[in-house]
GUVOGU-203070 format. One record per residue (C-alpha): residue number from 1; residue in one letter; chain; x, y negated, z. Coordinates in steps of 0.02 Angstrom, whole numbers, plus 32768, in hexadecimal, padded with zeros to 4 digits. Layout:
BEGIN
NUM:a:A:X:Y:Z
...
This chain:
BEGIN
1:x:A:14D7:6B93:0CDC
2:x:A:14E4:6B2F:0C46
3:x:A:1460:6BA6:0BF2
4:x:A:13DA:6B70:0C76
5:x:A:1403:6AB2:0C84
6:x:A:13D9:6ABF:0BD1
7:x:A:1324:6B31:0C08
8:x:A:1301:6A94:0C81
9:x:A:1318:6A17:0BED
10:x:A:1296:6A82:0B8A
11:x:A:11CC:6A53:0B7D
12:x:A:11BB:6AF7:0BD6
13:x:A:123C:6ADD:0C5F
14:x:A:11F7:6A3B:0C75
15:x:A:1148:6A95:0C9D
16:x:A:11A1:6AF4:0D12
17:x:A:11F9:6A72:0D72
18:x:A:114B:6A29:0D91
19:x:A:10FB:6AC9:0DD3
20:x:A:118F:6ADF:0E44
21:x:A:1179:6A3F:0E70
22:x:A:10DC:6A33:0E85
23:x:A:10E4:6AEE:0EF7
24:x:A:117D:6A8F:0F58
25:x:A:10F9:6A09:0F8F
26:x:A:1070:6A77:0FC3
27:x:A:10F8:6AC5:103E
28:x:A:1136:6A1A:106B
29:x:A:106E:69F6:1099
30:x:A:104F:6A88:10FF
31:x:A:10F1:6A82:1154
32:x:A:10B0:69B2:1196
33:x:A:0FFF:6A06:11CD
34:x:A:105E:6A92:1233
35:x:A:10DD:6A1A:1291
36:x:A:1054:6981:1297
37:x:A:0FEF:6A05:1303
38:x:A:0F5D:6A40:1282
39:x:A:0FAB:6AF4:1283
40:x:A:0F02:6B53:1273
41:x:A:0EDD:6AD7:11E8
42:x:A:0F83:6B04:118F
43:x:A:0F70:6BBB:11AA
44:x:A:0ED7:6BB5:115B
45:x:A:0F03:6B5E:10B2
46:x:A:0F8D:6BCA:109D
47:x:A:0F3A:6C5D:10C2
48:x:A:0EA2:6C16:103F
49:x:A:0F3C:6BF2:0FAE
50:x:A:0F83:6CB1:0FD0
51:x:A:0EC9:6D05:0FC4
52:x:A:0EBB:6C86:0F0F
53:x:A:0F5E:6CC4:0ED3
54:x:A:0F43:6D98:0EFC
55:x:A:0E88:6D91:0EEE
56:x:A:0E49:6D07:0E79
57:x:A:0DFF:6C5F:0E8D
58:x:A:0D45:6CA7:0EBD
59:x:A:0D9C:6D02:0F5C
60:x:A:0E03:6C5C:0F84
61:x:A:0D73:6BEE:0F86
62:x:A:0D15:6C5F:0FED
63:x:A:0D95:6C6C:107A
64:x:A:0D95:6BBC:1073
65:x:A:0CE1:6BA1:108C
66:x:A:0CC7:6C22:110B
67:x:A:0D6F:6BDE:116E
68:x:A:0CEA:6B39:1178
69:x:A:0D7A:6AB8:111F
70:x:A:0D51:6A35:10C5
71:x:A:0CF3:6A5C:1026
72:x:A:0D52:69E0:0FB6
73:x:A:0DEF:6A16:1009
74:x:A:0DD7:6AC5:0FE9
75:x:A:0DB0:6AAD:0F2A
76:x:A:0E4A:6A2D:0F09
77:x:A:0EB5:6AA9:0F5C
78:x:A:0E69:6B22:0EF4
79:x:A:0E8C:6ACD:0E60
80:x:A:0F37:6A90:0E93
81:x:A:0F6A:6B58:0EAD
82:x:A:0F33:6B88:0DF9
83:x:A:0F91:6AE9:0DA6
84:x:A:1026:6B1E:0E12
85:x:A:0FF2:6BD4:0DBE
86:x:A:0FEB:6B9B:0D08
87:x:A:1088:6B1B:0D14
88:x:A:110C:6BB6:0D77
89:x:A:10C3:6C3E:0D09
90:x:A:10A0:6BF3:0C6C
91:x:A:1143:6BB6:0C4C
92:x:A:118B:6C72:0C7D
93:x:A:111C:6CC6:0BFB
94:x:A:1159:6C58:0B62
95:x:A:1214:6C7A:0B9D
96:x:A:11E3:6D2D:0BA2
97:x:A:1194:6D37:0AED
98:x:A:123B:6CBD:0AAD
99:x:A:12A4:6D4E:0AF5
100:x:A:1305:6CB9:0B67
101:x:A:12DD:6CFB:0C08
102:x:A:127E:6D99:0C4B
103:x:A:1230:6DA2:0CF7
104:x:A:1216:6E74:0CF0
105:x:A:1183:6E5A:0D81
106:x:A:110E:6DEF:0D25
107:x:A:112D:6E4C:0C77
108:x:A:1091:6EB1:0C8F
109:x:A:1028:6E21:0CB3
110:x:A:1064:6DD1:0C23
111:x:A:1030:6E79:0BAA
112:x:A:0F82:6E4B:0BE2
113:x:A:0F95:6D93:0B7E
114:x:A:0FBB:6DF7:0AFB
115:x:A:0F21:6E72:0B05
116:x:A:0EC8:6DF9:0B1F
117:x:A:0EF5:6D94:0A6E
118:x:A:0EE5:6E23:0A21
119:x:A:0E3D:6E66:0A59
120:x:A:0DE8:6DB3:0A2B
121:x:A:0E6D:6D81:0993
122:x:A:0DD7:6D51:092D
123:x:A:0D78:6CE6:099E
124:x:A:0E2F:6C99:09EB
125:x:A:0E4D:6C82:0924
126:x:A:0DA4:6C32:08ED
127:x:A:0D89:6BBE:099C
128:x:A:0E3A:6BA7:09E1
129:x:A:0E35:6B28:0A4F
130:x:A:0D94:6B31:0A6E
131:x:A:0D96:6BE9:0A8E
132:x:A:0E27:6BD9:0B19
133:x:A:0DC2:6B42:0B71
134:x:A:0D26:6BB2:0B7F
135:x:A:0DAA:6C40:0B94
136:x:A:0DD7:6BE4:0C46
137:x:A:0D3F:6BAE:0C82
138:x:A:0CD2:6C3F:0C7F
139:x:A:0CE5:6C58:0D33
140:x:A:0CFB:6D15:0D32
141:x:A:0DC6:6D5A:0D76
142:x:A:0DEE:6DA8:0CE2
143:x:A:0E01:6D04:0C79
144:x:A:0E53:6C9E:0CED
145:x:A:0ED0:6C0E:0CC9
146:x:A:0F69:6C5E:0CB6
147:x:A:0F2A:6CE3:0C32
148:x:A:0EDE:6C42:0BE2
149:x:A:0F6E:6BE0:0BC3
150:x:A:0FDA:6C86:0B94
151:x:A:0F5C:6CAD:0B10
152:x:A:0F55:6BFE:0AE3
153:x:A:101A:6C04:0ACB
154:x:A:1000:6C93:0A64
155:x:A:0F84:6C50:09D3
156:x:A:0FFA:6BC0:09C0
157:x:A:0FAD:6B36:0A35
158:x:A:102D:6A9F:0A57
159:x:A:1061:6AA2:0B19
160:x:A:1019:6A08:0B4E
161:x:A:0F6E:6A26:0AF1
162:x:A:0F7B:6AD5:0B35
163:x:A:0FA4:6AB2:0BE8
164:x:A:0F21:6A22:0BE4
165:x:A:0E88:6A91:0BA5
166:x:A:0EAA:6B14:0C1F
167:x:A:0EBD:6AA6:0CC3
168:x:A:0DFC:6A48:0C89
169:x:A:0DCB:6AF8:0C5A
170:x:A:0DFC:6B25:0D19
171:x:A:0DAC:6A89:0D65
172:x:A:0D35:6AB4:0D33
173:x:A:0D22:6B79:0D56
174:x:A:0D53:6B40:0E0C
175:x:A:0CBB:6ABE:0E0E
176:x:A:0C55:6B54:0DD0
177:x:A:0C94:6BBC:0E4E
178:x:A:0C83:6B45:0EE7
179:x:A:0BDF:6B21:0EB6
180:x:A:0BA4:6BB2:0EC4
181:x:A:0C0B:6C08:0F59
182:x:A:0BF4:6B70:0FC2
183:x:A:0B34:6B96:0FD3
184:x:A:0B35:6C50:0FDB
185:x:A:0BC0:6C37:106B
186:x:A:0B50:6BB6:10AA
187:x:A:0AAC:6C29:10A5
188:x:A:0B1A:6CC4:10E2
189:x:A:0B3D:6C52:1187
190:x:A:0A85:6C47:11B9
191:x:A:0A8E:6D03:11B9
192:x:A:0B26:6D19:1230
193:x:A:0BE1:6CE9:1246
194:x:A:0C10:6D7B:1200
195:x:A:0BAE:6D73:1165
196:x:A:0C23:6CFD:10F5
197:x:A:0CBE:6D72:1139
198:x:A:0C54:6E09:10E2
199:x:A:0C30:6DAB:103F
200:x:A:0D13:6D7F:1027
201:x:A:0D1E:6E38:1051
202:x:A:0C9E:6E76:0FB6
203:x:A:0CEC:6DF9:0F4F
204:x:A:0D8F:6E53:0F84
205:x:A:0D50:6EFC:0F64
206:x:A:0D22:6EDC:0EC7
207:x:A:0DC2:6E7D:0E8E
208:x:A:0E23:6F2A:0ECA
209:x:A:0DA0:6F8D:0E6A
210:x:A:0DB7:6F28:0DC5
211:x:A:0E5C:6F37:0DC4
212:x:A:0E6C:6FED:0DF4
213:x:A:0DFB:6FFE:0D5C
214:x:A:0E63:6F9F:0CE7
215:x:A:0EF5:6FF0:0D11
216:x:A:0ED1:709B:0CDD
């Protein structure tokens, strides 16, 4: 017990406590939608923050947009899903590499932060920061947030500069992403209802596909 009272105490348990936080609050949100009566409205964030976390940010926003919510709501939940992201996971992964406390089910996600340094060690090297802001933002799935900050951990950035970087990194991917999936959605509605629902299952498709790929 003592061991993690000590954990909380830490810069990295700290980081932790506010993604938990933060993750208890989102609940504590949806939870005052469902019993205030907006339970299609509830449904439908939660089902947008579940399709972020398994299928990346692009299939998130999409859901959103095609569900017809609000477009700012959609990107600040969004946004508040892959903060919650960086702030639970983050904290895990420098545990992990410490050797203080291994979760066995994310220790293959964190081998691909490692890869990852490794495969661009010279430009991570030359840039740093730099490299893991640009790192973040290029709104592709592959260098999301949470690789970011890992990677960022790994060439020696301080946690606050780290964690900072990668959350403006991922505003802006997410403004990048909106931008653009709010008026193909919107186009893909003058063509049919079922048209938006077709474009969040071909971004789907080819989230499976990518990572069938990379795991072979």
């Amino acid at each position: 017990m003592k061991k993690y009272v000590h954990l909380i105490a830490t810069v990295e348990g700290k980081i932790l406590f506010a993604g938990v936080f933060l993750l208890a609050l989102f609940f504590t949100f949806l939870s005052l939608l469902y019993l205030l009566g907006f339970r299609q409205l509830s449904s439908q964030l939660l089902a947008m923050a579940v399709t972020n976390v398994i299928f990346g940010r692009a299939a998130g926003l999409s859901l959103g947009f095609a569900s017809q919510i609000d477009p700012t709501a959609v990107v600040l939940l969004n946004l508040l899903i892959e903060t919650i992201l960086v702030l639970v996971i983050y904290p895990l992964f420098v545990f992990s590499v410490t050797n203080i406390v291994h979760v066995k089910r994310l220790e293959k996600f964190f081998d691909s932060a490692h890869r990852y340094q490794e495969r661009y060690k010279d430009k991570f090297e030359k840039y740093g920061a730099v490299a893991i802001f640009i790192f973040v933002w290029l709104p592709f799935w592959m260098t999301g947030p949470v690789v970011g900050a890992m990677v960022g951990y790994l060439i020696g950035l301080g946690h606050y500069k780290n964690i900072t970087l990668v959350l403006l990194g991922t505003s802006l991917a997410v403004a990048v992403w909106a931008s653009f999936l709010d008026s193909l959605i919107a186009a893909l509605s003058s063509l049919g209802a079922v048209a938006p629902w077709l474009a969040l299952g071909f971004l789907i498709l080819v989230y499976v596909i990518m990572k069938i790929k990379k795991g072979r």
